[in-house]
C-alpha positions in Angstrom: 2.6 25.8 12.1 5.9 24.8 12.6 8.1 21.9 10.7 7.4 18.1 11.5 3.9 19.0 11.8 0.6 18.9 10.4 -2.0 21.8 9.8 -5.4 22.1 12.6 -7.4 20.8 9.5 -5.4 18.3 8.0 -4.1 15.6 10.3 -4.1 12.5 8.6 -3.3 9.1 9.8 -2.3 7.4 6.5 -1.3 9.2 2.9 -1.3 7.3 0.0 -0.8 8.0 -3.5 -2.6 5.8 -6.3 -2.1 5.6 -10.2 -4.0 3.1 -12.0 -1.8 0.2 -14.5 -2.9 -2.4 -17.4 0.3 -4.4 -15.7 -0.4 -5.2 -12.2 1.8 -8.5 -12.2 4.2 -6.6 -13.7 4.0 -3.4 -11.3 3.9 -5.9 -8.5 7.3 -7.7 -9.6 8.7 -4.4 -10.1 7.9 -2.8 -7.0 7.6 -5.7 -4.4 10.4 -8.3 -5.6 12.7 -5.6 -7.3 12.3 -2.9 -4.9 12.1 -5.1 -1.8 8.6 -3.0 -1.1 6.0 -5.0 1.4 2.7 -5.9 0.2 0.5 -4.4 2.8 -2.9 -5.5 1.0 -4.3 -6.8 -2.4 -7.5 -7.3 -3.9 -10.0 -8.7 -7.1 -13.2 -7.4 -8.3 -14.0 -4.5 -6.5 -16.8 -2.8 -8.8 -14.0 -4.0 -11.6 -10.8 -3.2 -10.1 -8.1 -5.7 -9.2 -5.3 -3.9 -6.9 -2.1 -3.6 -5.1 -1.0 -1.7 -2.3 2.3 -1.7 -1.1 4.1 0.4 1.9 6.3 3.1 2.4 8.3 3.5 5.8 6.1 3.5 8.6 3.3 1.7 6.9 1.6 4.8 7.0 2.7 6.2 3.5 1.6 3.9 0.7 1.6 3.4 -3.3 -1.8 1.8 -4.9 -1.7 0.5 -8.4 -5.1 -0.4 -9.7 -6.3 -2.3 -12.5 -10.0 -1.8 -14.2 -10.9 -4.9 -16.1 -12.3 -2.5 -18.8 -8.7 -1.3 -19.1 -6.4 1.0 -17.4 -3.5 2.1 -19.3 -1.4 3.9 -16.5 1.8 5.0 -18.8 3.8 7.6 -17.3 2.5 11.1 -18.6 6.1 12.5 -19.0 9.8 12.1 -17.9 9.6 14.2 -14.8 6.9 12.0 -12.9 9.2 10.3 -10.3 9.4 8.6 -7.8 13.0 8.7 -5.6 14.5 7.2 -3.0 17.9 8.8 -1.3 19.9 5.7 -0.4 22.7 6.5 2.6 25.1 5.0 0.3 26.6 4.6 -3.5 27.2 0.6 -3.0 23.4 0.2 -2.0 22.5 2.2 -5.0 24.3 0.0 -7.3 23.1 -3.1 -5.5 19.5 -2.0 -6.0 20.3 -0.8 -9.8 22.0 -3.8 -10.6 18.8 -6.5 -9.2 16.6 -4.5 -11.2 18.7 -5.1 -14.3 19.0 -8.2 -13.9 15.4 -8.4 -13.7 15.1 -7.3 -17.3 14.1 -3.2 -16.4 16.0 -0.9 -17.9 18.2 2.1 -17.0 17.2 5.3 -18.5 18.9 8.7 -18.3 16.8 11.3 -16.5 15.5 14.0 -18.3 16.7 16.7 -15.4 20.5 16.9 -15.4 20.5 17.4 -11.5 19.9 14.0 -11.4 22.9 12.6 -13.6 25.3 15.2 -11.7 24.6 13.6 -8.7 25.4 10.2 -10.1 21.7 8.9 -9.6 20.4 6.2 -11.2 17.2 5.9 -13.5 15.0 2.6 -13.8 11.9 2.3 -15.5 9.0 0.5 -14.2 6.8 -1.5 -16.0 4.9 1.6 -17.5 7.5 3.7 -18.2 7.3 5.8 -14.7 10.8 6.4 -13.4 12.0 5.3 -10.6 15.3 7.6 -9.1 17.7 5.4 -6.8 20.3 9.0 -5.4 22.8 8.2 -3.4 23.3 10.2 0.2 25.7 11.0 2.5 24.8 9.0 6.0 26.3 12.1 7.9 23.5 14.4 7.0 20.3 12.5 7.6 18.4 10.0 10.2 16.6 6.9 8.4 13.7 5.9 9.3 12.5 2.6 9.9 12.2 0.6 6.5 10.6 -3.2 5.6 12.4 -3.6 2.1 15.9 -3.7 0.8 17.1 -0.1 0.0 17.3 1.7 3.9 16.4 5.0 1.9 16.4 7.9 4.2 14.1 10.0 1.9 11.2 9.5 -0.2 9.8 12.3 -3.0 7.4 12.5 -5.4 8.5 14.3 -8.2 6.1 15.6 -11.1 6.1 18.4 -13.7 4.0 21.2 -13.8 3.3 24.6 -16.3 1.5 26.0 -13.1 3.7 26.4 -10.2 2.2 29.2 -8.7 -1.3 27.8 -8.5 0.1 24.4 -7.2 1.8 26.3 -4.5 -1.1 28.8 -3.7 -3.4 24.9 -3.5 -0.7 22.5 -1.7 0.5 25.2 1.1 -2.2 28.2 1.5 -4.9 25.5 0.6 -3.5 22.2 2.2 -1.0 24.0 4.3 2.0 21.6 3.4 5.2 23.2 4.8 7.8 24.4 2.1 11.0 22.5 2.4 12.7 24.3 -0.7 12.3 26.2 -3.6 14.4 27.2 -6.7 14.8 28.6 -9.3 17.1 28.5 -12.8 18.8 25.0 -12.2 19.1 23.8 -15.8 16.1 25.8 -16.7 13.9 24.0 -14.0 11.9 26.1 -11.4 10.9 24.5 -8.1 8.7 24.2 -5.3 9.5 20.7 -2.6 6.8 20.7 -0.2 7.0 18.4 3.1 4.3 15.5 4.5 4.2 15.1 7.8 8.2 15.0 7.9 10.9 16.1 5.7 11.3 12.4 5.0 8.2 12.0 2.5 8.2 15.1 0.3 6.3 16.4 -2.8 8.2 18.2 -5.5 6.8 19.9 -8.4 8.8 21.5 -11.4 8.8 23.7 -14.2 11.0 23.8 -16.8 11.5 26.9 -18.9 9.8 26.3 -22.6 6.3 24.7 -20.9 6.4 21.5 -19.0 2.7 20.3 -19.0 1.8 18.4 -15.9 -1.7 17.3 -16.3 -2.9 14.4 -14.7 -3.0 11.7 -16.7 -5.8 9.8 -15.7 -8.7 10.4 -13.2 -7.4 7.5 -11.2 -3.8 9.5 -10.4 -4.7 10.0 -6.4 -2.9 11.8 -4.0 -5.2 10.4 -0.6 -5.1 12.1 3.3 -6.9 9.6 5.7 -8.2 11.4 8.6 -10.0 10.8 11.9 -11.4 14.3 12.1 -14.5 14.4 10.1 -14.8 18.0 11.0 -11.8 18.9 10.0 -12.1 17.8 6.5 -15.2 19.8 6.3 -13.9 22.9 7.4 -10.5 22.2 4.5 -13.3 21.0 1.8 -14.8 23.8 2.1 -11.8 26.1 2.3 -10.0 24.8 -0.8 -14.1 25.5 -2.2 -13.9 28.9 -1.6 -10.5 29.4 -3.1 -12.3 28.6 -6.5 -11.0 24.6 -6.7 -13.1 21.9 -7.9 -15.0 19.7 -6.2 -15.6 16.2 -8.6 -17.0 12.8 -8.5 -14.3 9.9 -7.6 -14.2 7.7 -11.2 -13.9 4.8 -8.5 -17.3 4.1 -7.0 -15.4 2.9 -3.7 -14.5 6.6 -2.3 -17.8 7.9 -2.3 -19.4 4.8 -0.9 -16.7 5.5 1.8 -17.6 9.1 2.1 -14.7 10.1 0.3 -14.5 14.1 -0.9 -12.2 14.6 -3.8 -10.7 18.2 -4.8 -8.8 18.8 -8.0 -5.6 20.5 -7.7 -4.6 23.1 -10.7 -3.5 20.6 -12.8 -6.2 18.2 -12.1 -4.2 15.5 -10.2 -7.0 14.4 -7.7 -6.6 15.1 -3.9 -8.6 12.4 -1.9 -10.2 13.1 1.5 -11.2 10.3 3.9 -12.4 9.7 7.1 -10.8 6.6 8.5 
């Protein structure tokens, strides 16, 4: 397997990553007219959800909040869960920063110094997830199409974790992710940045020396693969399966209904599987 692409049993056509909020309006005002984010589909009542998807570039990398009219408290489960955009330039940044002031959110200062040496900037989003606006250079990457306001050139996912060696021994021997980078020692953090289908939608995970607990923190925290390839899933189902993960029933009805097959990674944060 070689960078840029996908693994034989893995080729999905959509990825999505889902978290579940008691603030939907408020996520959606956030993310949609702070951001600049389209709204590529909503919905009410599905066996008690309510929810929200809106797009990365490409359409084919997307964020779902959801809303269960039992309740659905999504706050963030720590400082590290991030989500960041790299911005090709400082005055963008501080255009973005500044709206979402404005708006009432607030700046925060990451937890990770990395962050603050690299004059990022921290927002908050309705439930207390972060939200990392990093400027960078224009000279050393290509953007990719994007609907909203911020022309970022990369998107990661950023989340802590006490088990970095099982996460990598599920994400790239299991899922076969390619490894973009890894470290170790910077401020006391470990790392592990793993790449989607190009280095511009990434996964990071990291550990911080003194225990950084990552575990999910709901069952409704869903990283999701859509496939075409039926087969294909199979044959990684059953892989991951025999690598000693767990196989579990989706808390949403919807997935099953749809045939959906969800693993749980070692921290249980659920991967999704889908035909599609």
């Amino acid at each position: 397997m070689t960078d840029h692409q996908w693994p034989d049993d893995l080729q999905p056509v959509e990825v999505r990553v889902a978290r579940q909020t008691d603030q939907l309006a408020a996520i959606k005002r956030f993310y949609c007219e702070g951001l600049g984010l389209p709204v590529l589909s909503e919905f009410t009542g599905h066996d008690g959800y309510d929810g929200l998807i809106v797009g990365l570039p490409g359409r084919a990398y997307h964020l779902e909040f959801l809303q269960h009219e039992a309740g659905s408290p999504g706050t963030a489960p720590n400082k590290e869960s991030l989500l960041v955009f790299y911005i090709p330039n400082a005055a963008s940044v501080q255009e973005a920063a500044q709206k979402l002031m404005e708006m009432g959110y607030s700046q925060v200062v990451p937890q990770n110094p990395w962050w603050r040496e690299r004059q990022a900037i921290a927002i908050e989003d309705p439930d207390g997830w972060q939200v990392i606006l990093q400027p960078e250079p224009t000279d050393t990457v290509v953007a990719p199409e994007w609907k909203g306001q911020l022309q970022p050139t990369r998107v990661r996912f950023v989340r802590q974790t006490d088990q970095l060696s099982d996460l990598k021994r599920f994400y790239v021997e299991g899922l076969q992710l390619n490894i973009l980078a890894e470290f170790s020692g910077n401020d006391g953090y470990d790392g592990l940045i793993i790449g989607l289908p190009d280095e511009a939608y990434q996964q990071a995970f990291v550990h911080r020396a003194g225990g950084s607990p990552g575990a999910a923190p709901s069952k409704e925290n869903l990283l999701v693969f859509y496939t075409r390839d039926a087969a294909a899933v199979t044959r990684l189902v059953q892989k991951l399966v025999d690598m000693g993960c767990r196989r579990v029933h989706a808390e949403n009805p919807w997935w099953e209904r749809h045939q959906a097959i969800t693993i749980e990674d070692p921290d249980g944060w659920r991967i999704v599987l889908m035909e599609n």
